[in-house]
C-alpha positions in Angstrom: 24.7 75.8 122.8 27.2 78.1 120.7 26.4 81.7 120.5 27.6 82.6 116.9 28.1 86.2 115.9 25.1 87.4 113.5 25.0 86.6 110.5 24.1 89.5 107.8 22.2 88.1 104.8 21.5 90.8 101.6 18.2 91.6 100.9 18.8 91.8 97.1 20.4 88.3 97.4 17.3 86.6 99.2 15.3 88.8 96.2 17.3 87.0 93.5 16.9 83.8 95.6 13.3 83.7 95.5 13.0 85.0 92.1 15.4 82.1 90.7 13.3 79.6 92.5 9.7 80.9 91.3 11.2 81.6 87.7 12.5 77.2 87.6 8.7 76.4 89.1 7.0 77.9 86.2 9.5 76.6 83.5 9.2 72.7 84.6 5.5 73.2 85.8 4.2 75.8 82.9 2.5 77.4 85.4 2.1 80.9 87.1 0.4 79.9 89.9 -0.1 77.6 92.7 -3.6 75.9 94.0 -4.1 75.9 97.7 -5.9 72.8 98.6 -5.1 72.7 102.2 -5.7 75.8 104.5 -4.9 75.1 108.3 -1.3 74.5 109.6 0.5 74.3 112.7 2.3 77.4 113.9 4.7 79.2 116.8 4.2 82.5 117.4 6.5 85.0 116.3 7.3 86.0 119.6 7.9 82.6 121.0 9.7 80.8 117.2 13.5 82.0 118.1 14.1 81.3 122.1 17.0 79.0 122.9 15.9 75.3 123.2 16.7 75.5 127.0 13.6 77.5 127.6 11.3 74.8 126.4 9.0 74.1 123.5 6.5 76.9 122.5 2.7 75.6 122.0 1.6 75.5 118.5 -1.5 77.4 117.3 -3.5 77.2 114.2 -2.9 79.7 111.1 -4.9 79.5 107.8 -3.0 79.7 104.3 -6.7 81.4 103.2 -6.4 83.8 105.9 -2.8 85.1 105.1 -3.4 85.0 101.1 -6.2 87.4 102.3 -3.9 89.4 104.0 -1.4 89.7 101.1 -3.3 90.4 98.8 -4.7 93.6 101.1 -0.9 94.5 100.3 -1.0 94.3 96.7 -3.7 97.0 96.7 -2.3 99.0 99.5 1.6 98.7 99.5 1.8 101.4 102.3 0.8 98.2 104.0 4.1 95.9 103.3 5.9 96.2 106.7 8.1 93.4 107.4 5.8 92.0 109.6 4.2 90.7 106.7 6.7 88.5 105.5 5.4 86.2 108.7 2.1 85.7 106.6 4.2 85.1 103.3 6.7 82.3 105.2 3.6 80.2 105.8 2.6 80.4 102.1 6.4 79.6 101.3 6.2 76.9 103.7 3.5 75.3 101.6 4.8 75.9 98.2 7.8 73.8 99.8 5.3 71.4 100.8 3.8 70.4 97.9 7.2 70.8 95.8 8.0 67.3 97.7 4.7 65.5 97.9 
C-alpha cells in the first residue's frame, strides 16, 4: 500500500462542515433533533481502527448510542470534560445520523 504524506485538515473547516450539514437537516426535516431507536452497534477499538490492512482485521466489540449520548451530555454540563477523546463517542452518534439519513 502507498504511504501518502499527511494530510492537514482545519478544524474551523470540519466546524463549518458539520454546521452546514446539521443546519440543511433541520430546514428539509423542520426538526432540531434526532430520535434514537436503535442503541447497540458494532465497533473497532480506537487503538486497533487505523493499522495497515497487512496486520489483519481487528475484532469488533459492542458500543451503545445510549451509552455515548450519556457521556456527551456529561460534557455539556462539564466542558472541562471535552478532550478529543470524546469525539470517538460523538463519531458513533454521527455514524447513526448518517444511518438513518439513507434508510
Amino acid at each position: 500500500m502507498e504511504n501518502k504524506s499527511a494530510l492537514r485538515i482545519p478544524l474551523k473547516d470540519l466546524q463549518k462542515i458539520i454546521a452546514l450539514i446539521f443546519d440543511g437537516m433541520e430546514k428539509e426535516n423542520g426538526k432540531s433533533g434526532i430520535e434514537i431507536d436503535k442503541d447497540y452497534y458494532f465497533e473497532i477499538p480506537l487503538s486497533e481502527a487505523f493499522l495497515e490492512p497487512s496486520s489483519g482485521f481487528p475484532d469488533a466489540t459492542l458500543g451503545q448510542l445510549y451509552d455515548d449520548w450519556e457521556f456527551l451530555e456529561r460534557v455539556l454540563s462539564n466542558p472541562e470534560e471535552a478532550s478529543p477523546l470524546v469525539l470517538d463517542h460523538l463519531a458513533s452518534l454521527l455514524r447513526y445520523i448518517a444511518y438513518k439519513s439513507v434508510g
